[in-house]
C-alpha positions in Angstrom: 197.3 30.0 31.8 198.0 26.6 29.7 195.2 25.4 27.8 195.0 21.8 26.8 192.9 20.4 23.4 191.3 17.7 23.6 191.9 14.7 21.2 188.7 12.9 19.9 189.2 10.2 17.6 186.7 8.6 15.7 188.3 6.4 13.8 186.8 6.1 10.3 188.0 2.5 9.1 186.2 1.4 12.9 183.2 3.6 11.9 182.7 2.8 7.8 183.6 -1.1 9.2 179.7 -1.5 10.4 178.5 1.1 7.9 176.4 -1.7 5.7 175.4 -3.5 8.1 173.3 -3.9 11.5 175.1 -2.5 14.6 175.6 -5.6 16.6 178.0 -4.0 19.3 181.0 -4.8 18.1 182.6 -2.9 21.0 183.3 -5.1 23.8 186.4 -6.3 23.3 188.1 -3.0 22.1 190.4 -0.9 23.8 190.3 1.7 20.9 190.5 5.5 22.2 187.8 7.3 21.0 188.4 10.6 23.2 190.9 12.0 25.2 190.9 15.0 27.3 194.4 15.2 29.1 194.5 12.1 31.3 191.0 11.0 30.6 190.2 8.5 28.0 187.0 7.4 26.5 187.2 3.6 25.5 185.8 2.0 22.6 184.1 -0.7 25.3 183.0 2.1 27.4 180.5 3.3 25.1 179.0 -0.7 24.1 176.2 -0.2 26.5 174.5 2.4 24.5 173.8 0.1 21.4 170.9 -2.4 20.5 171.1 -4.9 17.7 168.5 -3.9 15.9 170.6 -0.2 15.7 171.0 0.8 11.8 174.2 2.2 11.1 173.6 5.7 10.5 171.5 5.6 13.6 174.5 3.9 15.8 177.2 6.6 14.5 175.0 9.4 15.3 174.5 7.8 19.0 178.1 7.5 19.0 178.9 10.9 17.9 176.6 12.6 20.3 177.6 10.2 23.0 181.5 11.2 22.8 180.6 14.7 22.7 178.8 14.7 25.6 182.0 13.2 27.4 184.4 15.3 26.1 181.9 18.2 27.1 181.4 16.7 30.5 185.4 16.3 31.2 185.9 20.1 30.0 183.3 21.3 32.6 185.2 19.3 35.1 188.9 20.8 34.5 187.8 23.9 34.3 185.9 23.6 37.6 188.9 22.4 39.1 190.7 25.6 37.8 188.2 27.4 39.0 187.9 26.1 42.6 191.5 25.4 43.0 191.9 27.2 46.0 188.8 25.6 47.9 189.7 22.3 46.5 190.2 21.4 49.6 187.3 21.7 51.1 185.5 20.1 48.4 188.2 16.9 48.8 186.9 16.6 52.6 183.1 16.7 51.4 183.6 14.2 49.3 185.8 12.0 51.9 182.9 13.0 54.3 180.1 11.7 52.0 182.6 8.5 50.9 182.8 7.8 54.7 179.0 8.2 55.3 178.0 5.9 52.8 180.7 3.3 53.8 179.4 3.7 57.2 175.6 3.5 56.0 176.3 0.7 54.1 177.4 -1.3 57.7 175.2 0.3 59.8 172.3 -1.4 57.0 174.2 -5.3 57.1 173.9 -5.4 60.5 170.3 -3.7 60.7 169.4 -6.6 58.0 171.1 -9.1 59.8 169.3 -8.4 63.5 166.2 -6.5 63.0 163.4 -7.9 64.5 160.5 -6.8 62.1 157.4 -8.5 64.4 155.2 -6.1 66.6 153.3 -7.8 69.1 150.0 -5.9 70.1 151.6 -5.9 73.7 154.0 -3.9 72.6 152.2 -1.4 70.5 149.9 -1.3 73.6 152.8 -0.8 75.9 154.5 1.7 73.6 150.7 3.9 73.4 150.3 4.5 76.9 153.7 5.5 78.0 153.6 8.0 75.4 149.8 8.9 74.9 150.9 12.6 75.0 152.7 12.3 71.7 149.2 11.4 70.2 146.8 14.5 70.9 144.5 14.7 68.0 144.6 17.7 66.1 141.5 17.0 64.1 138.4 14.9 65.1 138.2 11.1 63.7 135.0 9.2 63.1 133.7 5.6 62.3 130.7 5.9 60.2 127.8 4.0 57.8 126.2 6.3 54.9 123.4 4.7 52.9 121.6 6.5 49.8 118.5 5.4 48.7 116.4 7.2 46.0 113.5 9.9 47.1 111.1 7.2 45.6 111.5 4.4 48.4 108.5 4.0 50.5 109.6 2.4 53.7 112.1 5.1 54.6 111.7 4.7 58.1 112.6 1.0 58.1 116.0 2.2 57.0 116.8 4.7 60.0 114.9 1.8 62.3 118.4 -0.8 61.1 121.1 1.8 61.6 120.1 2.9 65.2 119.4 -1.0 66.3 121.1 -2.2 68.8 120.6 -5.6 67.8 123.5 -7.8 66.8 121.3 -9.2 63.7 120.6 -5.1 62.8 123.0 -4.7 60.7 123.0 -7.6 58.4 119.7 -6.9 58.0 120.1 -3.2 57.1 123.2 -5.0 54.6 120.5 -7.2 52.7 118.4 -4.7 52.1 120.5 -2.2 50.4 122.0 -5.0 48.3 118.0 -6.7 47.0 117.6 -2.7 46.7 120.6 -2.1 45.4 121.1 0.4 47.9 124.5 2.5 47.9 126.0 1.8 51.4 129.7 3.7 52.1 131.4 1.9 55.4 134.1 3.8 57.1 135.5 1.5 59.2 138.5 2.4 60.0 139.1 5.9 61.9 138.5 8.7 59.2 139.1 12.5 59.4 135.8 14.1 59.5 136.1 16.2 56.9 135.7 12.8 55.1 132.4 12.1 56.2 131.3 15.5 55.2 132.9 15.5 51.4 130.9 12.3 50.8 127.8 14.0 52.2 125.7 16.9 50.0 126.3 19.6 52.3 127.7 22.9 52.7 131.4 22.5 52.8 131.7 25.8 54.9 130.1 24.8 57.9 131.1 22.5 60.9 128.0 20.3 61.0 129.2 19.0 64.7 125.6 18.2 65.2 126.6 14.9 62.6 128.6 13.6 65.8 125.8 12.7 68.0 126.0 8.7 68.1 123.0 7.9 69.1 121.1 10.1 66.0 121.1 9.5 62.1 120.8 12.7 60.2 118.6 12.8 56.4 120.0 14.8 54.0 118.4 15.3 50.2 119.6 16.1 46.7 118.2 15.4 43.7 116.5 12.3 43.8 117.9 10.9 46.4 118.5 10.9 49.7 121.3 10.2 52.4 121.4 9.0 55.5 124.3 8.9 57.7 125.2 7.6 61.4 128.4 8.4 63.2 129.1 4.9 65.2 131.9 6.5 66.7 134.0 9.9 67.7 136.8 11.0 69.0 137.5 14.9 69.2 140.5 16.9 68.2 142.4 17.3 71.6 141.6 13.9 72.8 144.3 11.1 72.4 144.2 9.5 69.2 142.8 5.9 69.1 145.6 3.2 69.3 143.9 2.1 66.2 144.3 5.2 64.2 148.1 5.3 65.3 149.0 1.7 65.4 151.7 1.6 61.9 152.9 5.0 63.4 154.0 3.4 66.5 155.5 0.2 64.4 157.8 2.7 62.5 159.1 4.3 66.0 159.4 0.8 67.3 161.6 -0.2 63.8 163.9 2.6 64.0 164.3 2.5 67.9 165.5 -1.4 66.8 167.5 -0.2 64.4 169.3 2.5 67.2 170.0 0.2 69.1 171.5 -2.9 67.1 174.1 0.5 65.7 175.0 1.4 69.1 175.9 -1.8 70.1 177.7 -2.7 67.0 180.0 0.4 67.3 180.0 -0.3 71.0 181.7 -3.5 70.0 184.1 -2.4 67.8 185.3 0.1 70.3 186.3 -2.5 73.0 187.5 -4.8 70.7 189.8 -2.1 69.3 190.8 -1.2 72.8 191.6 -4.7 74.0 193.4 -5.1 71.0 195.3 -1.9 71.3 194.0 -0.7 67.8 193.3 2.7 69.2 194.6 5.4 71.7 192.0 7.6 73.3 193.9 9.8 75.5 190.6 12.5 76.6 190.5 13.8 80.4 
């Protein structure tokens, strides 16, 4: 088997030239060889990216050093892998051609997405979208909108609290607002549709059990620790089994919607390109 050495060459006037001075990268114009390993040469501008101004000379040559070692290191690996895997070489060539074409094609496919895509959702369409495909949105755990507030064990008018977050009234719940904040009352809003489990991690209860009995809308439930005391209304449910809430899937269905857009602007791009190519006799498909 031949074996090849590989030349490195540092030169030493190039080196000792910046040796009393800051390293300013003196390399960009340079076509000096500082390694060689067969065919493949390291240039002296190839390695001016790796230095700062403020580099003292010992600290530049070290960089350099370690930097050209590296490479020469690096192209070893690769002839001997090449050795190694000579005989599937080939099918390493058509990966790589394989993965070349895919990001070539990639790289159209994403100028014409850019170009085309429409990126606005109308709630018509999310709507439409939802219910012709409610069955891809079966819950598999149960969602909840609820209101917590926590008031310490010492506050007299207890009642007055459960009284705001069961009233039906539309001026209820500003009301039940101003007093937690002249109280300084912690209230927790989940507004938005949140997994249960949620609810019942900002809750001091038992994390083993289901609590289920939380769900009923029309109730708030007390619960105590320490010195305070929490009290919590579900406003709304919807169970695990049930179809989600548009709501709760609304930016899943804007993602589907996106790449559906982006399906379709490809297909007819390549559709294009394959009747142009057969009008212009650019191609022979010849399939029965």
């Amino acid at each position: 088997m031949m074996k090849f050495v590989p030349k490195i060459l540092l030169v030493a006037v190039l080196l000792t030239a910046y040796s009393c001075k800051r390293f300013p990268n003196p390399f960009a114009e340079h076509n000096t060889i500082l390694a060689e390993v067969e065919n493949k040469k390291l240039y002296l501008h190839d390695v001016s990216p790796i230095f700062t101004p403020n580099m003292t000379s010992e600290d530049s040559l070290k960089i350099l050093r370690s930097y050209v070692d590296q490479w020469v290191k690096k192209q070893l690996k690769i002839k001997e892998a090449e050795r190694m895997l000579e005989e599937s070489q080939k099918d390493i060539d058509q990966m790589v051609q394989e993965y070349r074409n895919s990001l070539l094609t990639h790289k159209v496919d994403q100028f014409y997405v850019d170009k085309n895509i429409d990126t606005l959702f109308t709630d018509t369409q999310i709507a439409d979208y939802y219910n012709q495909n409610k069955a891809d949105f079966i819950l598999d755990k149960t969602l909840v909108k609820a209101r917590i507030v926590r008031i310490p064990r010492s506050y007299d008018k207890k009642k007055t609290i459960e009284e705001l977050m069961l009233t039906p009234r539309e001026d209820g719940y500003q009301d039940l607002l101003d007093l937690c904040v002249k109280n300084n009352f912690e209230l927790t809003e989940l507004n938005q549709w949140t997994d249960f489990a949620v609810l019942r991690s900002l809750l001091p209860v038992d994390k083993t059990q289901d609590y289920d009995y939380l769900l009923n809308t029309a109730k708030v439930n007390e619960f105590e620790a320490n010195d305070f005391i929490f009290y919590v209304r579900v406003l709304s449910v919807c169970r695990a089994g049930e179809y989600a809430p548009q709501e709760s899937v609304r930016e899943v269905i804007k993602r589907v919607i996106f790449n559906k857009r982006k399906e379709e602007i490809i297909r007819a791009h390549e559709d294009s390109l394959y009747r142009g190519a057969l009008d212009n006799k650019e191609i022979v498909v010849n399939v029965n």
